[in-house]
C-alpha positions as CSV (number, residue, x, y, z in Angstrom):
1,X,23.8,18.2,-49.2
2,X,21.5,19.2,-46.0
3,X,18.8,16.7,-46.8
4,X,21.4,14.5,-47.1
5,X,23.4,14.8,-43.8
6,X,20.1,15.0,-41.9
7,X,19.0,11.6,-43.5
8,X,22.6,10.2,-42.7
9,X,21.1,10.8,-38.6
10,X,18.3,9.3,-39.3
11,X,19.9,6.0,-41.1
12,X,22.7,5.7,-38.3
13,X,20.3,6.0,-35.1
14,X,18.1,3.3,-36.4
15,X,21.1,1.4,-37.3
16,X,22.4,1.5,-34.1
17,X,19.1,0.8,-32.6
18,X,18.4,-2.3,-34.6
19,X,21.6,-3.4,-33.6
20,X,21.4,-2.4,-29.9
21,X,18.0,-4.6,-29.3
22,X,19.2,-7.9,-28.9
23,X,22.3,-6.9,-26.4
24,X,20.0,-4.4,-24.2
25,X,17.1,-6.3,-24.2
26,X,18.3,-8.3,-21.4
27,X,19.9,-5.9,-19.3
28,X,17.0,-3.8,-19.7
29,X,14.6,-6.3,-18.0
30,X,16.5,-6.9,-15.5
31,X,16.4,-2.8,-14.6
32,X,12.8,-3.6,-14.8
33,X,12.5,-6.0,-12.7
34,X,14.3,-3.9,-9.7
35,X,11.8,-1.1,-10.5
36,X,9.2,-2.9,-10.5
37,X,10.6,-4.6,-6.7
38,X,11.2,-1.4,-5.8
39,X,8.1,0.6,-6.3
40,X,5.7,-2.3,-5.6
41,X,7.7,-2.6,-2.0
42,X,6.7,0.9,-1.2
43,X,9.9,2.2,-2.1
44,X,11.0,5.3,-4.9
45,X,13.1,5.8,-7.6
46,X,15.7,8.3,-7.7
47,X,16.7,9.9,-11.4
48,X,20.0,11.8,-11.8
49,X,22.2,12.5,-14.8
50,X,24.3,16.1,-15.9
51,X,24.3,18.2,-18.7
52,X,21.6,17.0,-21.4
53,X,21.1,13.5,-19.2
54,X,19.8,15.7,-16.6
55,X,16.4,16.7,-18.5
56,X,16.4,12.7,-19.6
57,X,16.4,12.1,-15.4
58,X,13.5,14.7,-15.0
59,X,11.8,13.0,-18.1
60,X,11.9,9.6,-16.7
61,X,10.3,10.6,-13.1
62,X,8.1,12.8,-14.7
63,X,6.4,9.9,-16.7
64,X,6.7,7.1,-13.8
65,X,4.4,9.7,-11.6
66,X,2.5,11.0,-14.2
67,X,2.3,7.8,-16.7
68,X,3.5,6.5,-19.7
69,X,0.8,5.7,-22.3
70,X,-1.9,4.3,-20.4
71,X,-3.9,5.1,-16.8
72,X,-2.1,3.9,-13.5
73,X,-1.4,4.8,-10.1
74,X,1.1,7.4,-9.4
75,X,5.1,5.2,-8.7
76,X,7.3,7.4,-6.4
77,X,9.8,9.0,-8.6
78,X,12.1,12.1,-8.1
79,X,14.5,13.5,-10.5
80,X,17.4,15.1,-8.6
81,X,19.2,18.4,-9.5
82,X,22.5,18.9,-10.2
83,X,24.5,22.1,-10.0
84,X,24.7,24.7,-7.2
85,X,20.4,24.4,-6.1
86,X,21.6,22.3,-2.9
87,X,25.1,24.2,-2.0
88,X,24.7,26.5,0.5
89,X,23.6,30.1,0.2
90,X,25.7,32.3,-1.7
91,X,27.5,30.0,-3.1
92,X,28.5,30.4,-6.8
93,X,31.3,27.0,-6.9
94,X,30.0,24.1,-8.8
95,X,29.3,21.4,-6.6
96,X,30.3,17.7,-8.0
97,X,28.8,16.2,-4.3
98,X,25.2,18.0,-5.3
99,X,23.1,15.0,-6.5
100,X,25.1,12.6,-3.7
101,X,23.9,15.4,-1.1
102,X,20.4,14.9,-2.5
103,X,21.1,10.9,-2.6
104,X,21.6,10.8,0.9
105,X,19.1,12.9,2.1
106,X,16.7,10.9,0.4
107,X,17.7,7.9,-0.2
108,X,16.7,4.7,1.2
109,X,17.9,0.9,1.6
110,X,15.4,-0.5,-1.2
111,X,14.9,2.8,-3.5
112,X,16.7,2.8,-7.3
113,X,18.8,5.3,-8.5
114,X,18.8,5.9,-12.2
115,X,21.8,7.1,-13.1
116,X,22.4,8.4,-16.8
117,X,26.0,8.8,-17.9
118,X,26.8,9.2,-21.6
119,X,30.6,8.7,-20.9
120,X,30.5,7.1,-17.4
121,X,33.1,9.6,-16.3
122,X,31.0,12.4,-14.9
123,X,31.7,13.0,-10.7
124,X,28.5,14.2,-10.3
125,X,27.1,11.4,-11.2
126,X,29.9,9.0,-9.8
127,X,29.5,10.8,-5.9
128,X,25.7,10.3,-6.5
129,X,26.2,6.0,-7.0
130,X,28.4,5.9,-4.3
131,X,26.2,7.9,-2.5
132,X,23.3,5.2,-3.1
133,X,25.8,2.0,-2.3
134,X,26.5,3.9,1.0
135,X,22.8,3.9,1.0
136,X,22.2,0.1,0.6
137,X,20.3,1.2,-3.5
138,X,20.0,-0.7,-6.3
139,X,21.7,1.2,-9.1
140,X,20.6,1.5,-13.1
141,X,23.4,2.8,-15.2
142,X,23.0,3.9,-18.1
143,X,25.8,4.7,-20.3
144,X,27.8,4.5,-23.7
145,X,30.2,1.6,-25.0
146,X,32.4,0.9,-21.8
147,X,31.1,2.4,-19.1
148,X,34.1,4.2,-18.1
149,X,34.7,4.8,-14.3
150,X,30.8,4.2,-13.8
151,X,31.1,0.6,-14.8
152,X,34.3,0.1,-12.9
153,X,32.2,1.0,-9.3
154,X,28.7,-0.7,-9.9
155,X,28.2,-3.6,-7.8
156,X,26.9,-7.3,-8.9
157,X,23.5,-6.1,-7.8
158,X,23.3,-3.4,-10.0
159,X,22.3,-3.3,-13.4
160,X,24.6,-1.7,-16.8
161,X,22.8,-0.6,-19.7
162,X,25.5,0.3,-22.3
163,X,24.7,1.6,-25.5
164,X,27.6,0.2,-28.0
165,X,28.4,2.8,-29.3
166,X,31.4,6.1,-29.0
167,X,28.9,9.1,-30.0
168,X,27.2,11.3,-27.5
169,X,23.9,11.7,-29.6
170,X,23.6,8.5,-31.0
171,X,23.9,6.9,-27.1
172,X,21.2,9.7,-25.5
173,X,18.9,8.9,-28.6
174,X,19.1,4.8,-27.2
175,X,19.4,6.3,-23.7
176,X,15.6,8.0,-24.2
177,X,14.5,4.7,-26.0
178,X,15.5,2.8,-23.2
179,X,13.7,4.6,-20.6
180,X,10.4,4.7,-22.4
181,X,10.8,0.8,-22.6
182,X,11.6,0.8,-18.6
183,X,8.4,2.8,-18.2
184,X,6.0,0.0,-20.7
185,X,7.9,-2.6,-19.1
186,X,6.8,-1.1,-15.5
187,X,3.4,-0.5,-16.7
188,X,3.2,-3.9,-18.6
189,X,4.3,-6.3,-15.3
190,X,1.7,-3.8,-13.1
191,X,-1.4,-3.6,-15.4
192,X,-0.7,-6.6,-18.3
193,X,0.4,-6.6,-21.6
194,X,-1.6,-4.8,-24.3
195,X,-1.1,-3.6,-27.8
196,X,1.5,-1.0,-28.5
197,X,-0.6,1.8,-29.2
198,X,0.4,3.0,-33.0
């Protein structure tokens, strides 16, 4: 019965993945192609999410500084922190303005934010994209099916990755698929395609 459920994981993530390719593709090259404008203008990209999408946000800097699969110059990237690390001392209030606090104070007009939102309704991650408009940033949203709130304030500049489907593990399983494939689509426009590595 164990071996069984666990299978049934397996089975519905690569299901939905399959089925995700052909509506993502697109939207995921266009978030390429405003990295790619970004960090070949000089400019960084900024990586934000809460709860789990937080360590996906500190994932995806990590490996746009450090690299993906193959050798390449280090691309400006910071994941920012949510939580009380930017409130001020003694403090012990959560603090839904702490990634736009960070946004502003280091944000630029011409950097990206990445911002990663299972259910698009998180206000940490909503003051953080309004933070990056005021800003004059290029947003990257990713989220599940609709968007929620998120979808509703992202401008025609932007760019919406929506994973189609309701469940909070299945959309962070395409959500970490989808960033590796912004990072080889960086690293393929910068240094040419290759193999995929098996």
């Amino acid at each position: 019965m164990l071996e069984q459920r666990i299978q049934q994981h397996f089975i519905d993530s690569a299901d939905l993945k399959y089925q995700a390719a052909q509506a993502l593709s697109h939207p995921i090259g266009s978030a390429i192609q405003a990295i790619l404008a970004c960090v070949t203008s000089g400019a960084k990209v900024l990586a934000c999410g809460s709860g789990p999408s937080a360590a996906d946000a500190q994932l995806f800097a990590a490996l746009c500084v450090g690299g993906f699969e193959r050798e390449r110059p280090e691309l400006a990237a910071l994941a920012l922190v949510p939580g009380n690390t930017w409130m001020g001392a003694g403090s012990d209030e959560p603090d839904s303005a702490a990634l736009a606090r960070q946004v502003r104070a280091l944000g630029q007009a011409g950097d990206v934010l990445v911002a990663l939102s299972v259910s698009g309704e998180d206000a940490v991650v909503l003051e953080a994209v309004q933070a990056a408009h005021e800003r004059d940033m290029t947003v990257v949203a990713l989220c599940g099916r609709t968007g929620g709130t998120l979808a509703a304030v992202l401008r025609e500049t932007d760019v919406q990755i929506a994973v189609p489907h309701d469940r909070a593990a299945r959309v962070r399983e395409v959500h970490a698929l989808v960033l590796h494939c912004l990072c080889d689509g960086v690293d393929a426009q910068l240094l040419g395609e290759q193999e995929i590595p098996l």
